[in-house]
C-alpha positions in Angstrom: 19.0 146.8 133.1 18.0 148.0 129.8 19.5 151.5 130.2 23.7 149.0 130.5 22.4 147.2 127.4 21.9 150.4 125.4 24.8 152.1 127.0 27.1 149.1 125.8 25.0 148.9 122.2 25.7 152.2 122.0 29.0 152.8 123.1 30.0 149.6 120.3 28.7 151.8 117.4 30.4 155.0 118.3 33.3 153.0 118.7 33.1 151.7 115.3 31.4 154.4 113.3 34.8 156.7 115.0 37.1 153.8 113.4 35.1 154.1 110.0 36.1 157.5 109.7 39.5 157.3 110.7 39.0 159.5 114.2 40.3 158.4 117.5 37.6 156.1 118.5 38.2 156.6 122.4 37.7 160.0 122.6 34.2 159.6 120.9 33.1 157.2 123.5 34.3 158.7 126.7 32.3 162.0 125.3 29.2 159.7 125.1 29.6 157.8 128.6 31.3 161.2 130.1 28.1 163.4 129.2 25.7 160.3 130.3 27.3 160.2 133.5 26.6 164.2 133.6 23.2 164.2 133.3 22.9 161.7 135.6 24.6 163.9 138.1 22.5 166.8 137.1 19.2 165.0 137.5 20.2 163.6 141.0 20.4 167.1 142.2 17.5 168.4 140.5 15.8 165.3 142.2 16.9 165.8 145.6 16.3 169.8 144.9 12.5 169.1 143.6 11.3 166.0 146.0 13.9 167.1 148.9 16.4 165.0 151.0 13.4 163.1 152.8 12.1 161.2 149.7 15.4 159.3 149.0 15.5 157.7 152.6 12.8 155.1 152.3 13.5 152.3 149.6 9.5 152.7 148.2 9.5 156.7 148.2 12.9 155.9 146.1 11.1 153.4 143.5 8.5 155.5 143.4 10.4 158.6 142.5 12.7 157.1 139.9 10.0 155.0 138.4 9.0 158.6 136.9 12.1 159.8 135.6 13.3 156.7 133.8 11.6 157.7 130.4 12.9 160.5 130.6 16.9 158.8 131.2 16.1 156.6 128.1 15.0 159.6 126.1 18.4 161.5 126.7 20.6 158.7 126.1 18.9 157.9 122.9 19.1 161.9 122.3 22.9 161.6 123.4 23.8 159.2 121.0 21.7 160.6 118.0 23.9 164.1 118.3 27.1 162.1 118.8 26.0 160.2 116.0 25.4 163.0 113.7 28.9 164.6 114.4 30.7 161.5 113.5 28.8 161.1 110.3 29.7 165.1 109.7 33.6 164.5 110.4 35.6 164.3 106.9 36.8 160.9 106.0 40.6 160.3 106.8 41.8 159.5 102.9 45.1 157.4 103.6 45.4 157.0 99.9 45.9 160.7 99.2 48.5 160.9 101.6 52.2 160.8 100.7 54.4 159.4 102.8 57.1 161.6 100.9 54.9 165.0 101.6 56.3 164.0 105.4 59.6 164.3 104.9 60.4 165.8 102.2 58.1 168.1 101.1 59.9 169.8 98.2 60.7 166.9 96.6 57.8 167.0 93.3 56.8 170.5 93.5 58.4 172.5 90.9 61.6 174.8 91.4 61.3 178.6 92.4 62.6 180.5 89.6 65.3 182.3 90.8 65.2 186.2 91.2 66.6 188.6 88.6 69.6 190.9 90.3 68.8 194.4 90.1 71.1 196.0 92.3 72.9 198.2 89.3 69.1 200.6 89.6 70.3 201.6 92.8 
């Protein structure tokens, strides 16, 4: 139970932290639940690998198995979100007031003319 609340605690603040910054705010959080789901994958096999395909068939062996490796769950998603965290926090601000809507479409508009060049075709 506690490992959904943090997953949706979690997911909430990536979600706005990514809006903060001006950075597609989806793509942040399907990294986070994407890479939770991955180690979760990757510690169902190293279960079955390490206790073997006999210890996951009785509902006690089972409790008694995961009781174990829960701490360990907790500890990566906490970890998870602490490095997504830290690249959200290291992504430049999006400065919409610096933007001209004129550098868009017309992009020549302010800068200054290009002088023309001299014609020096009577050297040749």
């Amino acid at each position: 139970m506690i490992e959904l609340v943090l997953i949706v605690l979690f997911a909430w603040r990536i979600y706005h932290m990514a809006l903060e910054k001006g950075l597609s705010a989806w793509r942040w959080v399907t990294n986070f639940l994407s890479g939770y789901f991955a180690f979760g994958i990757l510690i169902s096999v190293a279960l079955v690998v390490v206790y073997g395909k006999d210890a996951f068939q009785d509902i006690n062996k089972i409790q008694d198995v995961l009781k174990n490796w829960t701490p360990f769950v907790l500890l990566f998603l906490v970890v998870w979100f602490m490095f997504l965290r830290s690249r959200i926090l290291k992504q430049k601000d999006v400065d919409n007031d610096s933007f001209n809507d004129n550098d868009q479409y017309f992009p020549d508009l302010e800068k200054e003319p290009k002088p023309e060049k001299k014609d020096l075709s009577y050297f040749r």
